[in-house]
Structures are given as C-alpha cells and as structure tokens.
C-alpha positions in Angstrom: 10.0 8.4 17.0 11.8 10.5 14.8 10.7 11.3 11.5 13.0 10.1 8.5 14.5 11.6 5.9 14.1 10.2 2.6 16.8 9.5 0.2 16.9 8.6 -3.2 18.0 5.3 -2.7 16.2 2.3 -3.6 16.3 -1.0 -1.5 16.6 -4.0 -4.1 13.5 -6.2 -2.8 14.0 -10.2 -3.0 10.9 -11.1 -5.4 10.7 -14.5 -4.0 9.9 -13.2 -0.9 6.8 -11.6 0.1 6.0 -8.9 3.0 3.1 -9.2 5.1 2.0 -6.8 7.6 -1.5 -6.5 10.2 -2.7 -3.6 12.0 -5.6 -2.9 14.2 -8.6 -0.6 13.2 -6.5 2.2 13.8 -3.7 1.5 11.4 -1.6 0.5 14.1 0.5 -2.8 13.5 0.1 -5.7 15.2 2.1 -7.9 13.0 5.0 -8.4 10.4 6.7 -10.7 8.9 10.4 -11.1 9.6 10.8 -9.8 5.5 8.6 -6.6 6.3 10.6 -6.2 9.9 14.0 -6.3 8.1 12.9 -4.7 4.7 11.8 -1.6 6.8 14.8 -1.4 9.1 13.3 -1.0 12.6 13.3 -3.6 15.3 10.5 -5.6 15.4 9.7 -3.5 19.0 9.6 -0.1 17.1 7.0 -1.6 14.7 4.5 -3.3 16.7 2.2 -0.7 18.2 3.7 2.2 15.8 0.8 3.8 13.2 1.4 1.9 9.9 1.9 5.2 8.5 5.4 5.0 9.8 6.8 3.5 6.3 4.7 5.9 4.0 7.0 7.4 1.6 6.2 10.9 1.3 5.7 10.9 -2.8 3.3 8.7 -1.7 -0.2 10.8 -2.3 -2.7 11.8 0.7 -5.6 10.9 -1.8 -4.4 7.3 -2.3 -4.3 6.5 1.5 -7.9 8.3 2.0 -9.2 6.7 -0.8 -7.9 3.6 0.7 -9.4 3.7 4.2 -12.6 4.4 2.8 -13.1 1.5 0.9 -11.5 -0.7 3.7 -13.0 0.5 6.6 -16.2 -0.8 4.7 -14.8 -4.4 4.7 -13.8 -4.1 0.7 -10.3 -5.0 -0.4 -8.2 -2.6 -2.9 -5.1 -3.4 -4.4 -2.8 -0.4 -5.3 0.7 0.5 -5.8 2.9 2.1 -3.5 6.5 3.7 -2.4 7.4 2.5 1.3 9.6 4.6 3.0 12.7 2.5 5.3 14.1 4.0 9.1 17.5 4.9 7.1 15.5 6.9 4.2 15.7 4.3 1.7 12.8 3.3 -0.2 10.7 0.7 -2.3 7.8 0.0 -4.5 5.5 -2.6 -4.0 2.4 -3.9 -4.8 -0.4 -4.1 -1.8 -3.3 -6.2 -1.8 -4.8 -5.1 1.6 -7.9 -7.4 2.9 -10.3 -6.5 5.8 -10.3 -9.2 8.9 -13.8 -9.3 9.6 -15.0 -11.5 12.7 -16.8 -14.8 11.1 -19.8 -14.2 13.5 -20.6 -10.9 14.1 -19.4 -9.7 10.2 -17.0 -6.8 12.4 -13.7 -5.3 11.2 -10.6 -6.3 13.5 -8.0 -4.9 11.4 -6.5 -5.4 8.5 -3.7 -7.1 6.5 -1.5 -6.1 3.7 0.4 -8.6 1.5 2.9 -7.2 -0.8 5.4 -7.8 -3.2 7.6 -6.0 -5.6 6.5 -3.5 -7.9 8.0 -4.4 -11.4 9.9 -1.4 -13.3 7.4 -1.0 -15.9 4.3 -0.2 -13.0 6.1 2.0 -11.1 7.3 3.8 -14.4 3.6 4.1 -15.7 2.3 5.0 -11.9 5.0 7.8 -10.7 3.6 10.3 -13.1 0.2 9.8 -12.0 1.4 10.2 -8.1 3.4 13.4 -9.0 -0.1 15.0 -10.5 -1.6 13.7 -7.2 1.0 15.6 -5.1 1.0 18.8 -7.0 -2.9 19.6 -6.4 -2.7 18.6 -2.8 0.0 20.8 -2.4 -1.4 23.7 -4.6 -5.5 22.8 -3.8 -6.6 19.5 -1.7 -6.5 16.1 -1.0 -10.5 16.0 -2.4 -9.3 17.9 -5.1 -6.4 15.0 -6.1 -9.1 12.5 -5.0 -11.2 14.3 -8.1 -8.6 14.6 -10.4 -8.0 10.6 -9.5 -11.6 10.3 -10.2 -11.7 11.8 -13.5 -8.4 10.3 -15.0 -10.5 7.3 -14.3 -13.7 8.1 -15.7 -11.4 9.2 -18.8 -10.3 6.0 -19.6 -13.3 4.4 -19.0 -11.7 2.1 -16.2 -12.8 2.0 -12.3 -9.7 2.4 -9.7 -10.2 -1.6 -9.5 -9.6 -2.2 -13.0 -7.2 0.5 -14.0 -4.6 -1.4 -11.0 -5.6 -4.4 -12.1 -4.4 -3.6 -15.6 -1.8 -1.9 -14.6 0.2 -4.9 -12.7 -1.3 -7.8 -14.7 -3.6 -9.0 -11.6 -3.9 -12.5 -13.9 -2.4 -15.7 -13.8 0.7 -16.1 -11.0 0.3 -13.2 -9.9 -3.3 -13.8 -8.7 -2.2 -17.1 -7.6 0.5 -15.4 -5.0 -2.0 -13.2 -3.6 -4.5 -16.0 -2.8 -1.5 -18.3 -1.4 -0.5 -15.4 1.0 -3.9 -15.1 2.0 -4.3 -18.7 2.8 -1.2 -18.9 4.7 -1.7 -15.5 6.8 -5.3 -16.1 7.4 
C-alpha cells in the first residue's frame, strides 16, 4: 500500500462515538469497528491484515510506540495520547486505552485491543509540545535518547508515565466509566 501524505487537516471526531480496533501479536489488525473503518478511510479489506502502524501519524514519536510495546507485550495496559493519521492525509487525536487479550488458561497474549475516543483541545494542547521535543532528539540523536528524555521529564515532575496521562486527560469519573463500558462490550 502506498504511503500517505499528511495534511494539516483535522477530521472532526463524533464524541459519542467510540473507535475500537484489535490486532494480533504482531500489530496486525484483526478487527475494527465500522467508526475506526470509516474514521480512517480505507475499506474495511485494506485494514484487516494491514500492520496497525498504517494510521500512525508521523508527529507521532518513535519512543511512544516502543515504549508502548514494551509494556504491552508484558500483558500491562497503558493509556496515552495520540495523532492518527487517515488514507487521504487527514488526521485526529485521540485518546487509547490499549488492553492485552491474554488466554484465560494458559495466561498467553493473543493480541491486543485499543479503545479510543477523542482527545479534548486542552490534552492535545498540553501534549504536542512534549511530542515535538520527542521528535527533535530522535531525529538529531535516538529513539532511546527521546525514550530518556521522556523518562526524565517524568522523574522531574515527580509523576510515572501512568500518572502523568492519567492527569493529563482526567482518567476519573465518566471518563473511566467509558473505558470500562467499551471493555465490557468488546471483550
């Protein structure tokens, strides 16, 4: 498939909808809703069996994802923000809660499901600078470097990654509730 070109055009998300996706151990999707399938603009038959990586916006920082697969990969969940990149270059934010499936006997990963939904204003407004730094020392040093940098920002303000996010996009209240709906319902 053809890589896109991003442009700086933002897709106004529904936020009574929610988009869910699933993907093998791989990263390779196996599943999305019909709001993820139109959200992203390719035909359900270009997305099933395509890398997940297929929608990742490329402001979206190297160290993120790694950091990411790391703690998934060991069956723990991590919530973050992130800019989703559309077949006809659009874009939007949202927020990702993404969940191991682990299988109930044997405790093994299958894959993995995302559930997301729109990134207020104020997050992505607090979380683009922090991206941009990201990007700059991948580009100019490494991803471990920006994984580092991440790391120390953190250790600064005296918050782990879990807590910062969860600060950052008011993980209380509702908005916990959604989550744990869309978990019930997809699970």
């Amino acid at each position: 498939m053809a890589k896109v070109t991003p442009i700086d055009e933002a897709i106004d998300l529904d936020s009574s909808k929610y988009i869910v996706s699933r993907t093998d151990t791989r990263g390779n999707i196996t599943y999305g809703n019909e709001y993820f399938i139109e959200i992203s603009g390719y035909a359900k038959a270009e997305l099933i069996g395509s890398p997940h990586n297929i929608i990742r916006h490329p402001d979206m920082p190297k160290a993120l994802f790694k950091m990411m697969w790391d703690r998934i990969k060991q069956g723990h969940n991590i919530m973050a923000v992130v800019k989703n990149l559309a077949k006809d270059g659009r874009y939007y934010w949202v927020i990702t809660d993404f969940e191991s499936k682990n299988d109930p006997k044997t405790g093994e990963i299958l894959g993995y499901t995302a559930y997301r939904k729109v990134a207020p204003d104020k997050v992505i407004e607090k979380i683009e600078p922090i991206y941009q730094k990201l990007l700059e020392i991948e580009k100019t040093k490494s991803v471990d470097a920006a994984e580092m940098y991440l790391q120390g920002y953190l250790d600064e303000i005296g918050k782990t990654y879990d807590e910062f996010v969860d600060d950052l996009v008011e993980n209380k209240g509702m908005f916990r509730v959604f989550f744990k709906i869309m978990k019930k319902v997809f699970s």
